[in-house]
N, C-alpha and C positions, 0 to 999 in steps of 0.2 A: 105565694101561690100564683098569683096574678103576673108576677115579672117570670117563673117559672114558663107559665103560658104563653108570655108576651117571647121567651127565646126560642121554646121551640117552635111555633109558630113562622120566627126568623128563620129560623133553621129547617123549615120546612120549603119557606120558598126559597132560600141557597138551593137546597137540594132538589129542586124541582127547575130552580134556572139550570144546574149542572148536568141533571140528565136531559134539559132541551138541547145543551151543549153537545152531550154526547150525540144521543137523536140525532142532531145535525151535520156533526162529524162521522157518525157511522152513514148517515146519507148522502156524506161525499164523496167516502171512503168505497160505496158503493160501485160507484162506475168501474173501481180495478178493479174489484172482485169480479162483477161483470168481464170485466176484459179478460182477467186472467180464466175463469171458468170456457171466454169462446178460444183461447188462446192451449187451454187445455184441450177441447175438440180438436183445435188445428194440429195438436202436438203429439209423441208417444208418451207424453205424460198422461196419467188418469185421473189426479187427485192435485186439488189446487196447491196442497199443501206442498207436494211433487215438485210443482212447476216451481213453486217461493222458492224451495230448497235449492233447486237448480240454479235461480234465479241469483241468489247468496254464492254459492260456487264459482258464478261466472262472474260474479263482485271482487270475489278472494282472490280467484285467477287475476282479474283486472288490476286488484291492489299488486299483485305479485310484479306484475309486467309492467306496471306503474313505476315500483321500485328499481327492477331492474333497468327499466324504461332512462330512470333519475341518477340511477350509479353507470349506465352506458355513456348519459350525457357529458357525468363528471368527468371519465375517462377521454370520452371525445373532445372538452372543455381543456381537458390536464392536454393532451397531445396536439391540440392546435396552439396552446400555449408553446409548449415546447418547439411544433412547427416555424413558431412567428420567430423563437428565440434562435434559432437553427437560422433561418432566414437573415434575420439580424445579423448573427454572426458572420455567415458568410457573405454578407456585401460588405462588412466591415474588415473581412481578410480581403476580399477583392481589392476593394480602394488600396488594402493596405500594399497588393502583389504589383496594381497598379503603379503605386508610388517608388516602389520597389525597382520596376522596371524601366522608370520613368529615372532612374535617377544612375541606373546602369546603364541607358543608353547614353546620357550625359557624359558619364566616365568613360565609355568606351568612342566615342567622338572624340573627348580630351585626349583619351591615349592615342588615336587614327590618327589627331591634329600634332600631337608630339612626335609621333614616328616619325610621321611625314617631315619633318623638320627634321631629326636626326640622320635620317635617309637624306635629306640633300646635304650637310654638314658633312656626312659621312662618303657624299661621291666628291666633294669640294677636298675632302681630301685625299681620299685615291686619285683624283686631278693631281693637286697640286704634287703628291707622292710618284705620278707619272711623270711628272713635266722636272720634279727635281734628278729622277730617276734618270733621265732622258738627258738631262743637264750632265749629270753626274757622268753619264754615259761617254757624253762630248769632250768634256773635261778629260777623262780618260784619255780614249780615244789621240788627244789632240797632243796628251804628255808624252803618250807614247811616240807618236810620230817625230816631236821636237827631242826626243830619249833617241830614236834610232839615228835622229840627222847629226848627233854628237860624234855616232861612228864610235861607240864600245859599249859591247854589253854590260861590260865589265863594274863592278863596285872597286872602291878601294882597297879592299880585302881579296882584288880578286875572283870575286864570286861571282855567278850568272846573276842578274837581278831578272825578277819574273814577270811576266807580261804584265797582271794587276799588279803587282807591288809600285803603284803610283807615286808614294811617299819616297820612294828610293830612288824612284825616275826623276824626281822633283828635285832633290838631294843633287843627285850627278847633273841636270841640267844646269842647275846655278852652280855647280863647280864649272863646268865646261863654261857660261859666262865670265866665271871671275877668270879663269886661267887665259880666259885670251879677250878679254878686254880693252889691250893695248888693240889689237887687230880691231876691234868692233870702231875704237875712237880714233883710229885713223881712220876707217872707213867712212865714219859722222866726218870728220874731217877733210876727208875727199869731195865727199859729196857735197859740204857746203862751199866749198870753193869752185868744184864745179857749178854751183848753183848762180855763185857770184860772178864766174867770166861769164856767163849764158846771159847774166842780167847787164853786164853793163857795154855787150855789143849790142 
């Protein structure tokens, strides 16, 4: 009976610290119901319970725009990635077009520096393709002259020989020297005897 006494007793000042507690908390709790009651005057709400409810609404909205607030970000986060990756890539074709071009203007100096050298090889020999040309021309030219001073047009066959046919000119000249030979070495002959009276008056 006595320890019965002695709990509830305890159990009476629990419960008597607990509603100071309350007490305490509903008197702190006090000043928003104040607020919200002048806040309700200022309002077209009527009724405090009104304004809470509102008050919860503009929470839920809040959460909502929170939300989307947080998946706008992800998207913004996911596209700046992407942006940087994008970025990345294209300094890394740059350098790459860079080197690209870089290594085309090399080859195209190499091929400028190679022509240029082919171009002078190539006038060195239209030169010298002149100058044999020109040669060749003389040589003609000159067979023909020693062909006409023979005095016959004639081949041994008879035939006209033709003004280029130089081969054939060349042919009848060294015949005309052999055939009169004897004339040519009396003529060496002449001349060096005359050379020898003139020398030893």
């Amino acid at each position: 009976m006595e320890a019965e006494r002695q709990r509830l007793a305890e159990e009476l000042v629990h419960l008597q610290q607990k509603k100071s507690a309350l007490e305490l908390q509903v008197h702190n709790l006090s000043v928003f119901h104040d607020f919200l009651e002048q806040l309700v005057k200022l309002s077209k709400f009527n009724e405090v319970q009104e304004q809470a409810n509102h008050f919860e609404s503009l929470l839920h909205f809040k959460d909502q725009l929170s939300q989307r607030d947080d998946g706008d970000q992800d998207r913004i986060n996911k596209l700046r990635t992407e942006l940087v990756t994008l970025e990345d890539h294209s300094r890394l074709m740059m350098v790459h077009r860079r080197n690209q071009l870089s290594h085309l203007q090399t080859e195209l100096e190499k091929t400028c520096s190679e022509a240029f050298l082919w171009e002078q090889k190539w006038n060195r020999i239209q030169e010298t393709a002149a100058k044999k040309t020109l040669l060749l021309g003389k040589i003609k030219m000159a067979t023909l002259n020693l062909y006409e001073m023979t005095g016959s047009p004639l081949d041994k066959g008879g035939n006209i020989i033709e003004e280029n046919d130089t081969d054939a000119q060349l042919e009848k000249i060294q015949e005309f020297f052999l055939d009169h030979s004897d004339i040519v070495i009396q003529f060496l002959s002449t001349k060096g005897q005359n050379i020898s009276h003139i020398s030893n008056k």
